[in-house]
C-alpha positions as CSV (number, residue, x, y, z in Angstrom):
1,X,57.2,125.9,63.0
2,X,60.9,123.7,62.5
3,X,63.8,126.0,61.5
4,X,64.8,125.2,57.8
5,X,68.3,125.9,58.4
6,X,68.6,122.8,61.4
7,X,69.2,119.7,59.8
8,X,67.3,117.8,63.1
9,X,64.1,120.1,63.3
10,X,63.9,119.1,59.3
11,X,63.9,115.6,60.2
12,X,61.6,115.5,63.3
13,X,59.4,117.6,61.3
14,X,59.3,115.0,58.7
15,X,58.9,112.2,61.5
16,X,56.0,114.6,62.6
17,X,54.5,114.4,59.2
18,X,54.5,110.3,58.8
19,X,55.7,108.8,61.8
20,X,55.2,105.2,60.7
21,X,56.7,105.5,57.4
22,X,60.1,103.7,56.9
23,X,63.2,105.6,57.3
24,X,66.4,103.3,57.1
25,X,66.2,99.3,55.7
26,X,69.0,97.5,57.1
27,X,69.5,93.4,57.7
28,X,66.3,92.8,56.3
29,X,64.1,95.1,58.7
30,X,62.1,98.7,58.1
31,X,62.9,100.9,60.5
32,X,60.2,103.5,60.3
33,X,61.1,107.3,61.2
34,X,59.9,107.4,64.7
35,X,61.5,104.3,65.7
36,X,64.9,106.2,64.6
37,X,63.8,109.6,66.2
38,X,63.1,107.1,69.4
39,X,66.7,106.0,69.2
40,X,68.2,109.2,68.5
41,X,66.6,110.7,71.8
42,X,68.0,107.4,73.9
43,X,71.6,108.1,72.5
44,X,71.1,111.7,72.8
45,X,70.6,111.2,76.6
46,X,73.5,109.1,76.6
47,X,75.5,112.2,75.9
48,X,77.1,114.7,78.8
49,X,75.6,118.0,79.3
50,X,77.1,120.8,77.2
51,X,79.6,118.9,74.4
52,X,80.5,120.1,71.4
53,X,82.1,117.7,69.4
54,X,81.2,114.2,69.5
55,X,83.5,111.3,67.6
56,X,81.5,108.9,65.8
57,X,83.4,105.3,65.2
58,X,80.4,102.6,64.3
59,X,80.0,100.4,61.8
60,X,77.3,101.1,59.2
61,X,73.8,101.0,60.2
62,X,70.9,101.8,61.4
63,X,72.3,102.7,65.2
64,X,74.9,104.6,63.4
65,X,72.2,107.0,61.7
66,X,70.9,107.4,64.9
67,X,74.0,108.4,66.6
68,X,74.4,111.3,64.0
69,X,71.1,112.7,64.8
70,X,71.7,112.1,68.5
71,X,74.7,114.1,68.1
72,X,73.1,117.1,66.4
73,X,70.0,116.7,68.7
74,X,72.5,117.7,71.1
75,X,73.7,120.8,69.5
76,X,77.3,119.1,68.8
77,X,79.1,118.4,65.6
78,X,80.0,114.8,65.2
79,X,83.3,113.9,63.9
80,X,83.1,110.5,61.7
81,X,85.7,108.0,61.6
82,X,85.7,104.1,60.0
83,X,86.9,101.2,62.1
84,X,89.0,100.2,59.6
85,X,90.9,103.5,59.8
86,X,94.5,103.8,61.3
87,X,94.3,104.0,64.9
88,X,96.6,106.9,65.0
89,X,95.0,108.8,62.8
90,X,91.3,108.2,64.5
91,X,93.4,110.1,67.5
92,X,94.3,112.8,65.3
93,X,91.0,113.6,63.7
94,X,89.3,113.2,67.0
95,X,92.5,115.1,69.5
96,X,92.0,117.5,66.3
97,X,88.8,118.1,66.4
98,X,88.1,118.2,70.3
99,X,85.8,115.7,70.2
100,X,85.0,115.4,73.9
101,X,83.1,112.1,73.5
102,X,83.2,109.2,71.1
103,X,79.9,107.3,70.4
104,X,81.1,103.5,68.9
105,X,80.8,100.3,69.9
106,X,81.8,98.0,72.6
107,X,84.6,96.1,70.5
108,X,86.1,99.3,69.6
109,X,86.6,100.9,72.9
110,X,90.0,99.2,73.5
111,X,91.0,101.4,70.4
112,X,90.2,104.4,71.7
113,X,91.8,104.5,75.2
114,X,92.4,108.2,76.9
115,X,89.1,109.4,75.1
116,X,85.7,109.4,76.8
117,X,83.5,106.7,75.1
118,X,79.7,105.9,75.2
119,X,79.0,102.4,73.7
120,X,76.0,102.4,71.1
121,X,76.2,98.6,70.2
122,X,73.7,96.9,67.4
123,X,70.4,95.5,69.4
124,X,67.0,95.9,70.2
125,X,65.0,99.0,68.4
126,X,63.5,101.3,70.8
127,X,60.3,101.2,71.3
128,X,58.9,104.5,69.9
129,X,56.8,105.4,72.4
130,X,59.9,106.2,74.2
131,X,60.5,109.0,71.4
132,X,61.2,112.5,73.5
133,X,62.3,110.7,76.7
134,X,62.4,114.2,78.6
135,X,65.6,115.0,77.4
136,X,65.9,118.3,76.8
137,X,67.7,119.3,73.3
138,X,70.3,122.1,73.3
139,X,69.3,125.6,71.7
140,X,71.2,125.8,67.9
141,X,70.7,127.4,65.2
142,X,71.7,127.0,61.4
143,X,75.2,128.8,62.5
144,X,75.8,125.5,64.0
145,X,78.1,123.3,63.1
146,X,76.9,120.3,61.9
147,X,80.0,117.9,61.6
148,X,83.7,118.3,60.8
149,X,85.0,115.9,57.9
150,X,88.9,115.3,57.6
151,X,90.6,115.2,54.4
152,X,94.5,114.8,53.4
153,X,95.9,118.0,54.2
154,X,98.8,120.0,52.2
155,X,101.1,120.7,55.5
156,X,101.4,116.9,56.2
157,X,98.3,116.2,58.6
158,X,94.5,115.1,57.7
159,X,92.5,119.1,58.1
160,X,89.2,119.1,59.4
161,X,86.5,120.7,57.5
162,X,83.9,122.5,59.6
163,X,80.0,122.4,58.1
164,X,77.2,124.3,59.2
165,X,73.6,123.3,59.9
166,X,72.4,125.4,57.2
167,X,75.2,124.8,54.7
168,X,73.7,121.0,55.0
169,X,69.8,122.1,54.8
170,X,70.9,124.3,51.9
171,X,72.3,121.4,50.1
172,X,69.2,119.3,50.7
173,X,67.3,121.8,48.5
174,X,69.7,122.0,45.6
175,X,69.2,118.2,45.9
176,X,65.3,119.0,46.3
177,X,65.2,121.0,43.4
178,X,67.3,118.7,40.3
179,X,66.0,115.3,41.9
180,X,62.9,115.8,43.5
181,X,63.5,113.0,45.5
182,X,60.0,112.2,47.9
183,X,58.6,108.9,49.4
184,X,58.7,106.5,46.4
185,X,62.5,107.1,46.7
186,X,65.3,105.1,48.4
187,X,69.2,105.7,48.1
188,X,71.7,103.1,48.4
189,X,74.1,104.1,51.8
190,X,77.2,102.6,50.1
191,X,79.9,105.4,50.9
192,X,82.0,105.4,53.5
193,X,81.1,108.0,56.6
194,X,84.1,110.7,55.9
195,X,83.3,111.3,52.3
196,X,80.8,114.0,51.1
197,X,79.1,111.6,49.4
198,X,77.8,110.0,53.0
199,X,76.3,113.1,53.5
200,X,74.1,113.4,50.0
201,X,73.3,109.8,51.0
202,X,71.7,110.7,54.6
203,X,70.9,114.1,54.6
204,X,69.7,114.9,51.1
205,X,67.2,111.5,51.9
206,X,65.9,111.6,55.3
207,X,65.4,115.3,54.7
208,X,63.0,114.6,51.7
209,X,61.4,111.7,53.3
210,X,62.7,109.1,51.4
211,X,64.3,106.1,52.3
212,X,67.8,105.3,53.2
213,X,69.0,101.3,52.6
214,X,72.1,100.2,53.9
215,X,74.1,97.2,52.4
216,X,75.9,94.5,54.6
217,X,79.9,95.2,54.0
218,X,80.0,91.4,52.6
219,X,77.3,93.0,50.0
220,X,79.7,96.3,49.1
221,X,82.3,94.1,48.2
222,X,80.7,92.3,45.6
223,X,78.7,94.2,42.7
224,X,76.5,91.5,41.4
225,X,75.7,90.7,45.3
226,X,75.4,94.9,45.9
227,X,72.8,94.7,42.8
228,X,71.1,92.3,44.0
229,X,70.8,94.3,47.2
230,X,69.4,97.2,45.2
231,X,66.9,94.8,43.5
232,X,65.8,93.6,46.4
233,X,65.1,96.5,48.5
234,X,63.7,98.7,45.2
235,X,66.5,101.3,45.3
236,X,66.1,103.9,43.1
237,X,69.2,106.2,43.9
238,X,72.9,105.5,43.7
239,X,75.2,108.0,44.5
240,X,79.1,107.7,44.4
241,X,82.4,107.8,43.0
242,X,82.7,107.3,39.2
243,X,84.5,103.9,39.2
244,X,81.3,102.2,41.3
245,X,79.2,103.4,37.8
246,X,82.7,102.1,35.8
247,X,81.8,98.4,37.6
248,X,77.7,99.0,36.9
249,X,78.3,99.7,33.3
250,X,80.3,96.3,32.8
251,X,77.4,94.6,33.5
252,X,74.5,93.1,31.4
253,X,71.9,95.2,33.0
254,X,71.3,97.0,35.8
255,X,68.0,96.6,39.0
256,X,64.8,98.1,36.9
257,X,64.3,100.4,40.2
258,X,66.9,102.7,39.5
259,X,66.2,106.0,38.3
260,X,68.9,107.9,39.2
261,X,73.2,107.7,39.0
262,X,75.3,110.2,40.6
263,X,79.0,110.3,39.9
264,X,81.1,112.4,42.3
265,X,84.5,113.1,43.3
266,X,86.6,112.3,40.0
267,X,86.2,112.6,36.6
268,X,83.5,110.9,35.2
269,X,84.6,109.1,31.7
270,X,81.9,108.6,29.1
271,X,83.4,105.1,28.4
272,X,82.5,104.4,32.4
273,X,78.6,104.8,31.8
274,X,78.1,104.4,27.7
275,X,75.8,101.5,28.9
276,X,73.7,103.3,31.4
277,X,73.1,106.1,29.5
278,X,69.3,104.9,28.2
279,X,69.2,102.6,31.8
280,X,68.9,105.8,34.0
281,X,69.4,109.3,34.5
282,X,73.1,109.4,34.9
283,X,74.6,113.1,36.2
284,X,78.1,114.3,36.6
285,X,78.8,116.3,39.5
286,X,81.4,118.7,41.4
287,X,82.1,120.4,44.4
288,X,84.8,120.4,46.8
289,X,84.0,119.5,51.1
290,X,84.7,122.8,51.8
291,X,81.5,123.7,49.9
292,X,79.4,121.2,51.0
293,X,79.1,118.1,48.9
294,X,78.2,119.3,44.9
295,X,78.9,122.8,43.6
296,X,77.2,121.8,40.4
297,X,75.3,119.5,38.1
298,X,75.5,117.9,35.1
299,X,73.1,115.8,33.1
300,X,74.8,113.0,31.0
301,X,71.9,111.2,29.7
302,X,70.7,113.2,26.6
303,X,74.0,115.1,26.4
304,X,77.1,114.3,24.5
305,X,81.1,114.2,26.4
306,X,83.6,116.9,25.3
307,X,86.4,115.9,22.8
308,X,88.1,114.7,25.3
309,X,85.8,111.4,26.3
310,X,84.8,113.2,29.8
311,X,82.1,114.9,31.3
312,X,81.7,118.7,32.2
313,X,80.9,119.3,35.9
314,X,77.6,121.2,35.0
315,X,76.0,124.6,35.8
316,X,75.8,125.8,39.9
317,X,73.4,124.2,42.1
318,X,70.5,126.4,43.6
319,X,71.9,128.5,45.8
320,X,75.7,128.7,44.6
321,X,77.4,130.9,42.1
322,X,80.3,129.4,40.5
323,X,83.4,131.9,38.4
324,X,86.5,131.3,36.9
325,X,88.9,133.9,38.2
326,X,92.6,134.9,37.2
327,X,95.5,135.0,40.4
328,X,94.0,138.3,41.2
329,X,90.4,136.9,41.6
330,X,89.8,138.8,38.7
331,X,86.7,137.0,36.8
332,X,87.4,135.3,33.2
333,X,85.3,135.6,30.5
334,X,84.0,132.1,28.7
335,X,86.0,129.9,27.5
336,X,89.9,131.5,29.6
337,X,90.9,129.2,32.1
338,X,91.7,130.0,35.6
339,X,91.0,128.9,39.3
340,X,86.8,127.7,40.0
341,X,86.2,129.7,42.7
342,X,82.9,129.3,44.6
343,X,80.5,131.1,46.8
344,X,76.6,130.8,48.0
345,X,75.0,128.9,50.6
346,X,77.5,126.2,50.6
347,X,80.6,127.7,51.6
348,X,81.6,126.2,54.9
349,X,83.0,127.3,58.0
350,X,86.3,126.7,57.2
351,X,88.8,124.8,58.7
352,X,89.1,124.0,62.3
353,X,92.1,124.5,64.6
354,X,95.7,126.8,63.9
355,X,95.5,126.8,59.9
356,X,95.2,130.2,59.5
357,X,97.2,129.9,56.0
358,X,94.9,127.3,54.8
359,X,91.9,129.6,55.5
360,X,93.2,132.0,53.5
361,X,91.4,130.3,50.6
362,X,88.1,131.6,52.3
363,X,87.9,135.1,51.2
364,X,85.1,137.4,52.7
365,X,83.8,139.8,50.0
366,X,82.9,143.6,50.9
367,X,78.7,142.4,50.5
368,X,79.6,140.1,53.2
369,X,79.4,136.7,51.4
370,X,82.7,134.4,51.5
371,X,84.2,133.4,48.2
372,X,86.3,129.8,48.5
373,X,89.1,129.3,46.0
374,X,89.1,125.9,45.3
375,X,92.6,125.1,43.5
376,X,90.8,123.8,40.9
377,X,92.0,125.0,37.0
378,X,88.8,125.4,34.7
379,X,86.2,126.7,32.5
380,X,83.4,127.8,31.6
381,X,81.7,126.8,28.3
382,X,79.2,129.1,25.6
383,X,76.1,126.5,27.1
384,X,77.2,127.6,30.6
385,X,78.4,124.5,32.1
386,X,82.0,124.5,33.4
387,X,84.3,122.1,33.0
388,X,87.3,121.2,35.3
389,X,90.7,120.2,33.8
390,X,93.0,119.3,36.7
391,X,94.6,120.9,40.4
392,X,96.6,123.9,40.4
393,X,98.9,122.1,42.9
394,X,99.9,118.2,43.9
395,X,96.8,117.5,45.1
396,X,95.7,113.9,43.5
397,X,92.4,111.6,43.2
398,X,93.5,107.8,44.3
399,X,90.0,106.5,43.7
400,X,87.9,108.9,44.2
401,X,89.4,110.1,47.7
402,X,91.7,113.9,48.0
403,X,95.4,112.8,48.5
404,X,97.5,115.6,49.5
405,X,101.5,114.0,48.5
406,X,102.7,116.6,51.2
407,X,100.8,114.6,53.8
408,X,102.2,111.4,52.4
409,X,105.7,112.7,52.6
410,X,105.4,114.2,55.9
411,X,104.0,110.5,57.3
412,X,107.3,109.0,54.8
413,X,109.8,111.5,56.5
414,X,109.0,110.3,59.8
415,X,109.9,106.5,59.3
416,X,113.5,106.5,61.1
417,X,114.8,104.1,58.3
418,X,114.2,107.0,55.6
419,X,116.7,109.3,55.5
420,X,115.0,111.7,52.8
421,X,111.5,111.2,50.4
422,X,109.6,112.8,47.6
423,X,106.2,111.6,46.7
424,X,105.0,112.3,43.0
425,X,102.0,111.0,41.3
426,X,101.4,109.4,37.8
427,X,98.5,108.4,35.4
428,X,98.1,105.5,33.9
429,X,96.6,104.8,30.8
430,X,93.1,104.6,31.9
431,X,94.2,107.9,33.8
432,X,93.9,106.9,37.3
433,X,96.6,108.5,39.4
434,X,98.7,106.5,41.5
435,X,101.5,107.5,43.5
436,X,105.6,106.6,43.7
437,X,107.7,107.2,46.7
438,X,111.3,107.8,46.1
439,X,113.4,106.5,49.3
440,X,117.0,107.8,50.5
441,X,117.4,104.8,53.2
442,X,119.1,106.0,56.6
443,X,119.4,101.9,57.2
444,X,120.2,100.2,53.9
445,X,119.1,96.9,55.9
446,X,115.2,98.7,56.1
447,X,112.2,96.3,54.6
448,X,110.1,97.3,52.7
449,X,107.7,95.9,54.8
450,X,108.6,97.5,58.1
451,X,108.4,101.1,56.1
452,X,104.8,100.2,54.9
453,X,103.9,98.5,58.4
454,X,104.9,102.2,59.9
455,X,103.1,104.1,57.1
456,X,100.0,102.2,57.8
457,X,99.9,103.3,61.5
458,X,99.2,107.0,60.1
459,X,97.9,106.5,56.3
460,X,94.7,104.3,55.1
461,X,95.6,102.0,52.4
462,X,94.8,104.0,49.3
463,X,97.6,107.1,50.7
464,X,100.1,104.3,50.5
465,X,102.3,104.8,47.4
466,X,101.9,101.9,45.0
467,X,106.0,102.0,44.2
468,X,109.0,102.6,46.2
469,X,112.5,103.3,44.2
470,X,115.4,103.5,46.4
471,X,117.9,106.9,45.7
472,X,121.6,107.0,46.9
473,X,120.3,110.7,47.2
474,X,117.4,112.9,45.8
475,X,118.2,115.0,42.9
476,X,118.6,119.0,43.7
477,X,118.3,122.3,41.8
478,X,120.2,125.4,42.0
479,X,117.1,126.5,44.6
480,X,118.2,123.2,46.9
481,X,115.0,121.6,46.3
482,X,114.3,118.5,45.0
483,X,114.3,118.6,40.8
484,X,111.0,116.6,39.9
485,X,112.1,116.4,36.0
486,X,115.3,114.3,37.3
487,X,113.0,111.4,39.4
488,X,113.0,108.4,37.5
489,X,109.4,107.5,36.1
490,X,107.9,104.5,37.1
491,X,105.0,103.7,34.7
492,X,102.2,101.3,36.0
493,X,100.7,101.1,32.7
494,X,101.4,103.7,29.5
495,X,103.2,103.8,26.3
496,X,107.2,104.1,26.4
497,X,107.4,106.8,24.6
């Protein structure tokens, strides 16, 4: 009998079930679930005895997929990281996290020198009959850790989240329960791997038996060519950020196949999916990465946005209890606003390594159960749906993706040609936050160029501040720090007034 709470038992119970059915469509072929279990045991061999944390640094496919379950197989926690990312913060994540082996790809490796790497390159499918391969699995159990996902961090450096087995398994039945997604289904794999959202993707999916397709990057680029993808292959899932359902909603009309949008990870806008409202079931959704993917639910199509043109975040998922609470975790009644704070199934592990302030936000109730204070300000409605009005600190969405301005900063501070920095963060008029940089130059010779160049070792692209305004000095208050109200604004877009 597989454990529910192990997200791999799940899976090769499901490969047990229907061994030939397809699990993963990529470059045109359908690889069926024991073909991935067969390639998941030949990487899992690859693996040395005993490790707990794996890296994971592939390009998307269906090798990738199998490296995750390899990983777990194993007992370990994988640790995902793009290519594209800065090499000095792949060493960070993966120093951070321990990860005592990286699984990527030959043309990688160079990258990764003074780690342990085990090349899993794209190539021929295992045959399945190869599925098992001796290879003994390590003993786990849903206490597990499952895999560690770094977000911008509020002391200046990325902080790995740590998620269970059974936080994931849990999530794959609050999926279960409001989608019911089975064999007739395939999701679009569209996200990148260190975003929640990859997880709902893969998990929530293979878990369900359904099928996972994943696009060429040429094909993400594009969405006419990414549509066409969907039309191709029959998708009938989308999940992501709300500006992917912003570009879907520009066009004429959307692949027949799709039953189901999921916006996540910013505030969904009625204006961004007026269009595929009476297309497909369109939901809005919430939940912080240190409660594992979605917190709650809402259903746009058949219900109207507030006042305000956006979308509440929807009642708890199965499994979760959600409450508004004042600064003394004191619970509001409907309609006060104060900090979401949530607990249930979902709540993670916390966060990995010495940040024992940060996991202060986990608080461990006298019934045993961990409540996580999310920093997010909201409420909740008569109809019981909450809705979330903004951070309780400088925490921003740049496009869907957590931006901690401390982190930014800290990266800022370190260039030797600044002298001193503030980072702040501004809306513009379709209220998309963007950040400015405000310079005190230790060289007044510095580029601009060389200070991005440096930033860019450290910081993807989207963490980079869109403006720079150069400071003979930082404006002070009486407390000596700097005085916010005194920065000059710098408006992208927004009236003058």
């Amino acid at each position: 009998m597989q454990d529910p709470s192990i997200i791999d038992e799940m899976f090769r119970e499901k490969v047990r079930e229907n061994p030939s059915f397809p699990a993963v469509i990529h470059e045109g072929r359908r690889v069926t679930r024991a073909e991935l279990n067969a390639m998941a045991d030949q990487i899992a061999a690859m693996l040395p005895e005993g490790c707990r944390r794996v890296g994971i640094v592939m390009d998307h496919g269906t090798e990738m997929i199998a490296a995750i379950f390899a990983v777990l197989r194993r007992g370990a926690a994988y640790v995902p990281a793009e290519p594209f990312f800065p090499d000095e913060r792949i060493r960070f994540m993966m120093e951070d996290a321990g990860a005592e082996t990286i699984l990527t790809q030959t043309e990688y490796q160079e990258r990764l020198n003074g780690f342990r790497t085990v090349p899993v390159n794209p190539g021929r499918i295992p045959d399945e009959s190869t599925a098992g391969g001796g290879m003994e699995t390590a003993p786990a159990s849903g206490e597990d850790l499952a895999y560690i996902l770094y977000t911008s961090g509020s002391t200046g450096a990325p902080k790995g989240v740590a998620v269970r087995n059974r936080n994931v398994c849990r999530y794959a039945d609050a999926f279960r329960h409001e989608f019911h997604p089975d064999e007739k289904d395939i999701m679009l794999q569209y996200s990148v791997c260190s975003f929640d959202i990859f997880v709902e993707e893969v998990f929530t999916t293979l878990l369900s038996g359904a099928v996972l397709a994943i696009p060429a990057e040429e094909d993400k680029k594009d969405i006419r060519k990414l549509m066409e993808f969907v039309e191709r292959n029959h998708v009938t899932e989308i999940s992501g950020f709300p500006y992917l359902l912003q570009e879907m909603n520009h066009l004429e009309k959307i692949p027949e196949s799709l039953r189901l949008l999921i916006s996540g990870g910013d505030v969904l806008r009625a204006s961004y999916v007026d269009r595929l409202l009476d297309q497909a079931e369109v939901y809005n959704t919430y939940g912080p990465s240190e409660t594992t993917v979605c917190a709650s639910y809402y259903r746009c199509s058949g219900n109207k946005p507030l006042p305000d043109g956006t979308y509440p975040v929807g009642k708890p998922v199965l499994g979760t209890q959600i409450s508004v609470m004042d600064g003394n975790l004191n619970p509001l009644g409907c309609g006060q606003e104060g900090e979401m704070c949530i607990s249930g199934g979902g709540v993670s592990a916390g966060y990995i390594g010495n940040r024992a302030k940060e996991n202060e936000a986990f608080i461990r109730q006298p019934d045993g159960t961990v409540l996580y204070r999310s920093g997010d300000f909201g409420y909740l409605r008569p109809d019981g749906n909450f809705v979330f009005l903004h951070r309780m600190d400088t925490q921003v969405m740049i496009l869907g993706k957590r931006v901690e301005t401390a982190e930014v900063e800290s990266v800022l501070s370190r260039c030797p040609e600044i002298a001193a920095a503030v980072v702040k963060a501004y809306d513009d008029e379709q209220h998309l936050s963007y950040l400015v940089a405000y310079i005190v130059l230790q060289d007044r010779e510095a580029a601009l160029s060389t200070i991005r160049k440096e930033m860019a070792r450290f910081l993807p692209s989207y963490m980079i501040p869109e403006f720079f305004v150069c400071m003979p000095e930082l404006p002070l208050n009486a407390n000596g720090k700097v005085d916010a109200g005194l920065l000059p604004v710098v408006l992208k877009t927004g009236n003058l007034s």
